[in-house]
C-alpha positions in Angstrom: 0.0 0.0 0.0 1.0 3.5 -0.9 2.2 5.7 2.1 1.6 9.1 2.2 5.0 10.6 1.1 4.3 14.0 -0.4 5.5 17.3 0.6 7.4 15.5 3.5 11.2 16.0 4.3 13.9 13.0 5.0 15.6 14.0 8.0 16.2 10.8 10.1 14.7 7.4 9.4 12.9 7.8 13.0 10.3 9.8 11.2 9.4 6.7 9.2 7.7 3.4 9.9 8.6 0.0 8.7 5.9 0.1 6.1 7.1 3.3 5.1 10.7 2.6 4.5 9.6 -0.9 2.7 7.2 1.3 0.6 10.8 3.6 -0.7 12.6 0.5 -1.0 10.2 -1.2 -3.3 10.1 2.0 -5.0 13.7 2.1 -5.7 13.9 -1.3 -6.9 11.4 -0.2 -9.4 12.8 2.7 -11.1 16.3 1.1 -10.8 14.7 -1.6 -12.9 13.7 1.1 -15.1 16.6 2.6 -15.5 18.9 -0.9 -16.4 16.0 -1.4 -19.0 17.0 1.9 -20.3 13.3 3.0 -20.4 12.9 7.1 -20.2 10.8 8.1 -16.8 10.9 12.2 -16.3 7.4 12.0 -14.2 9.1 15.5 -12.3 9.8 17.1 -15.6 9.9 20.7 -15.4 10.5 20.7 -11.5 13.7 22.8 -9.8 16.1 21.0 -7.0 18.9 22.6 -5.1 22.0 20.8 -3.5 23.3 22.4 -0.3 27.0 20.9 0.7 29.3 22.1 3.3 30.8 18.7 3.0 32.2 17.6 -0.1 30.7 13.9 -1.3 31.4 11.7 -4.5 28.2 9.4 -4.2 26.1 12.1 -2.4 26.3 14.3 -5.2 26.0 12.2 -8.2 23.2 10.5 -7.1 21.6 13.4 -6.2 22.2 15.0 -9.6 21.8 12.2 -11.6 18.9 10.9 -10.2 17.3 14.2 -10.4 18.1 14.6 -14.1 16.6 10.8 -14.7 13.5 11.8 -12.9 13.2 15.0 -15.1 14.6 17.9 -13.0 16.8 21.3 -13.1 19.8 21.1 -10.6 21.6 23.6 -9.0 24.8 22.5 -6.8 26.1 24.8 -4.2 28.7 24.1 -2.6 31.1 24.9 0.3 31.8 28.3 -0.9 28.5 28.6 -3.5 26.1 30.3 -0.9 26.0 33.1 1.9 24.3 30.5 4.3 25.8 31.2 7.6 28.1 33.5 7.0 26.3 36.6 5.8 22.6 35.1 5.5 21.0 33.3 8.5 19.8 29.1 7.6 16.3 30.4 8.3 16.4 33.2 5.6 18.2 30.7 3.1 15.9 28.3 3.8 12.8 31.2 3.0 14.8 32.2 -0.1 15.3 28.6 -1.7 12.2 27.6 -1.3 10.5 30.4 -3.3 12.4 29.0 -6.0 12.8 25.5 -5.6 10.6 22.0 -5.3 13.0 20.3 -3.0 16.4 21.2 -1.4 19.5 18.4 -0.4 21.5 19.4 2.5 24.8 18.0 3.2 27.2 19.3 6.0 27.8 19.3 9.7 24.9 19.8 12.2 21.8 18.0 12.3 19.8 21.3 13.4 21.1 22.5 10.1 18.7 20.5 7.9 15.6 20.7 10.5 15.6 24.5 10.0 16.0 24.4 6.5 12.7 22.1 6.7 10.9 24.4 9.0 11.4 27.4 7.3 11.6 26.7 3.0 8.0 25.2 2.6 9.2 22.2 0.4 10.9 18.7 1.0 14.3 18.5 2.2 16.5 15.8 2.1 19.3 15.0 4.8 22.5 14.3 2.2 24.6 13.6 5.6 25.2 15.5 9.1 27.2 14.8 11.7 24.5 13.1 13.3 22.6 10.9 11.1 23.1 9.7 7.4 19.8 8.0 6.1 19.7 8.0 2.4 22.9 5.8 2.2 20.8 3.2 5.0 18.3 3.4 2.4 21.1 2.1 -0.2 22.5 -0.3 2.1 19.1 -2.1 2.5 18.1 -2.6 -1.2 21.4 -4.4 -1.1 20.8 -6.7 1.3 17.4 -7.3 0.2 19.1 -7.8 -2.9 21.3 -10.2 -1.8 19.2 -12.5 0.9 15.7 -11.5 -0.3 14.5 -9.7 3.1 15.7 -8.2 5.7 13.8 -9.1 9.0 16.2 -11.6 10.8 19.1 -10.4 9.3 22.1 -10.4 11.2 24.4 -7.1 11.0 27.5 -6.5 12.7 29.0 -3.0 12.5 32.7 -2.5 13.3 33.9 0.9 14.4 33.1 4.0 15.7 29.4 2.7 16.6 28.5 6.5 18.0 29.1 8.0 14.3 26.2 8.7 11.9 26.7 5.4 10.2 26.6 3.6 13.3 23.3 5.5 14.6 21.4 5.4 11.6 22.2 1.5 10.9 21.2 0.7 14.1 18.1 2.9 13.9 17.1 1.1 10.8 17.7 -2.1 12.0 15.7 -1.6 15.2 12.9 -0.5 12.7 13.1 -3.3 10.1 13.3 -5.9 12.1 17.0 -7.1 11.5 19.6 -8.3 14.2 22.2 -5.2 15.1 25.5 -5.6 17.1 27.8 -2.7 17.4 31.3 -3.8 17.7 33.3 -1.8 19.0 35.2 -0.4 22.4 32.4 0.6 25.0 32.7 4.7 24.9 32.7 4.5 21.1 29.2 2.7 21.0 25.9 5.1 20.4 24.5 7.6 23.4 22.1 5.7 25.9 19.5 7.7 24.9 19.4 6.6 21.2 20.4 3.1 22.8 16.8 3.6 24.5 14.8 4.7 22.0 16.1 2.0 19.2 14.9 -0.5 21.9 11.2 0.5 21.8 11.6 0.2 18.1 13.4 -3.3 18.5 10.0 -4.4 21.0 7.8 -4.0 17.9 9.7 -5.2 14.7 11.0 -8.0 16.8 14.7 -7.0 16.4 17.7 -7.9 18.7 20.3 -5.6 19.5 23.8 -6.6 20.5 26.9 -4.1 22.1 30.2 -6.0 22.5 33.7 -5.2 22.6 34.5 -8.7 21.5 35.9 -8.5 17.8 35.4 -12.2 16.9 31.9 -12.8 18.7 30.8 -9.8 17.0 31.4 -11.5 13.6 29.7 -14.7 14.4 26.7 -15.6 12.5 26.3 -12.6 10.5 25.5 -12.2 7.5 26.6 -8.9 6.7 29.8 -7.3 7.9 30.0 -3.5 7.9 32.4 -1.1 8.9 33.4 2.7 8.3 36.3 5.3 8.1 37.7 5.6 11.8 37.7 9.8 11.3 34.6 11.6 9.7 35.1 14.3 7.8 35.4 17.8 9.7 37.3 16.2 12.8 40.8 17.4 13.7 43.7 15.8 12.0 44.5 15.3 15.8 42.0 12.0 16.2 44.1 10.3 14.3 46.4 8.6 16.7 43.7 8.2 19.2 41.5 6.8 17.0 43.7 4.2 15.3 45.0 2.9 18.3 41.9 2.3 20.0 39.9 0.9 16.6 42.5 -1.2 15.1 41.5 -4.4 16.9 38.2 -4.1 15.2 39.6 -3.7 11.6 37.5 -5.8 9.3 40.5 -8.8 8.2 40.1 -12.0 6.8 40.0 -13.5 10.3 36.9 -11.4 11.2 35.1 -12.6 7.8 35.6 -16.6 8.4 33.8 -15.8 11.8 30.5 -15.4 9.7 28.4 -16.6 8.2 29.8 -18.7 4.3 27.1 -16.3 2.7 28.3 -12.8 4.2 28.8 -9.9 2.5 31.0 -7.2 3.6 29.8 -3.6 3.4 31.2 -0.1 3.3 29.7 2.9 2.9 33.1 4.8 1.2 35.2 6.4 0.2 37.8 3.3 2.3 40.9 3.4 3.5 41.7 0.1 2.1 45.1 0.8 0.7 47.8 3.3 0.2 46.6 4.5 -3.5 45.4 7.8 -1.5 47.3 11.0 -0.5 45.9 10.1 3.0 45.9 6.2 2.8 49.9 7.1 1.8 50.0 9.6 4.8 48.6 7.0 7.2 51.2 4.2 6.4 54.0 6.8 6.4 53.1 8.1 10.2 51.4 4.6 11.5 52.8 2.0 9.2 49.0 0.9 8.7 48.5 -0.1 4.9 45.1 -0.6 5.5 42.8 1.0 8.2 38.9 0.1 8.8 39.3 -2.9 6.0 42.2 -4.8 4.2 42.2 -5.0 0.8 41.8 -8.6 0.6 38.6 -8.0 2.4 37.6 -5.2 0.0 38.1 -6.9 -3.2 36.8 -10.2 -2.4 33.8 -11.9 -3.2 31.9 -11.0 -0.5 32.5 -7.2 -1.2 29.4 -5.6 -2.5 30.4 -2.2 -1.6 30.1 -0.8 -5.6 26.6 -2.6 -5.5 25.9 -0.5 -2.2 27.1 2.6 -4.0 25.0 2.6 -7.1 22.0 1.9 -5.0 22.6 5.0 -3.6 21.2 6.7 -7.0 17.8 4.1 -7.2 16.9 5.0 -3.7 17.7 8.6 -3.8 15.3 8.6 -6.9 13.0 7.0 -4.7 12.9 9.8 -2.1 12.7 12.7 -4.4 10.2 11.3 -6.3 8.1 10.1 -3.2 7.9 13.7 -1.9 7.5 15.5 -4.6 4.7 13.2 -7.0 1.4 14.4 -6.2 -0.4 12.0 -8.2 -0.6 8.5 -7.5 2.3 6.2 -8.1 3.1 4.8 -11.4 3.4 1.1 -10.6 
């Protein structure tokens, strides 16, 4: 059944239900289907979207702008240095501006308050691109891959690896609690999520039927899962400083070939990217040169096996990006 998308903004999946999010996913695998058919869909012809980064992305932004040209619509990118937002115009006054002249603004940068006022105050949909806090269009992405790969998700079992309190780890566990699957942060305790998102992903865990799982134990994390996933150890906008701290407290929990035979024979390994899998990076070359680390969050036997779907994970971020804007911005019903 349809939900009732339009005119809404994408802030945090704990504004959506299970049925919801099951609705965007089906939606996605739909116009991805369209789209490897090669069939033209512009259903938002003639409409106007604006991309808002303070952060800079590879995947964010394409599939943003892609998907938007696929679906029919203008694009304008702003980034870092495009607007006056902050610095000589207030968010609330962007946000009044853009949405005079826009359908539906992306917003990627630091604070989660950031986007919230920008959806308060601009009258149209916005869409949460990443903030410090929360990052749910690449959880949609990561779930039409796992769907794609074991044909549901409830029951699923999902170990993350890393800093658990970042907005991958809260968002993954916030879908997970939602959906249904089977969550365990691994990680060292003070890096695991606050209590109080700890708390509320419970409630959600007592209805979907979800379990969720916080150990500092490397290998029992890994055992019986069926999807591995980790992240960079530093987000973007911390200090250079982290660095040391944050390698020598995480690299236990670096996702090796040892971690992987603790799964399941049928696990995939998952990444969100850009990965620090190598040194074919200034910083992955900076790293080894300062830590001796050739490899941080993942080894690159790990990356390029098999079990890697992490270029599947990142093209799915365009079909259910597509999915969102089109969900909050079609008026009429659905084309099935």
């Amino acid at each position: 059944m349809r939900q009732n998308f339009y005119g809404r903004s994408f802030l945090t999946l704990l504004d959506f239900s299970k049925e919801e999010i099951q609705d965007l996913l089906t939606l996605a695998a739909k116009l991805k289907a369209k789209k490897r058919a090669g069939l033209e869909y512009l259903p938002l012809k003639g409409k106007n979207v604006v991309l808002l980064f303070e952060k800079d992305s590879t995947r964010t932004r394409c599939a943003f702008q892609v998907g938007a040209n696929d679906l029919g619509m203008n694009v304008t990118y702003l980034g870092p240095t495009g607007s006056q937002m902050g610095k000589k115009e207030s968010i609330k006054d962007t946000a009044r501006v853009l949405g005079r002249m826009y359908d539906g603004i992306e917003y990627r940068g630091f604070k989660q308050e950031t986007v919230e006022i920008l959806a308060e105050y601009s009258g149209v949909p916005v869409w949460n691109g990443l903030t410090d806090k929360y990052h749910p269009t690449q959880i949609l992405a990561d779930f039409l891959t796992i769907i794609e790969k074991f044909g549901h998700l409830e029951g699923i079992n999902f170990t993350y690896y890393g800093d658990a309190r970042n907005n991958m780890g809260n968002s993954l566990m916030i879908g997970a609690a939602i959906m249904g699957m089977n969550f365990t942060a691994c990680a060292p305790s003070d890096l695991w999520p606050n209590q109080e998102l700890i708390d509320k992903c419970y409630e959600l865990a007592q209805k979907s039927g979800a379990k969720l799982n916080f150990t500092e134990d490397v290998l029992e994390g890994a055992k019986n899962a069926d999807v591995i996933y980790t992240d960079v150890w530093v987000s973007m906008g911390e200090p250079d400083s982290v660095w040391k701290e944050r390698i020598e407290k995480l690299a236990p929990y670096q996702v090796n070939k040892k971690v992987m035979e603790q799964a399941n024979e049928t696990a995939i390994f998952m990444h969100c990217l850009p990965a620090f899998h190598n040194r074919e990076t200034v910083i992955g070359e900076d790293i080894f040169n300062k830590f001796g680390m050739d490899a941080l969050e993942v080894t690159e036997d790990v990356f390029e096996s098999p079990q890697s779907v992490v270029f599947d994970e990142a093209e799915n971020r365009l079909h259910t990006i597509k999915a969102v804007m089109y969900a909050t911005l079609k008026e009429e019903k659905w084309e099935k």
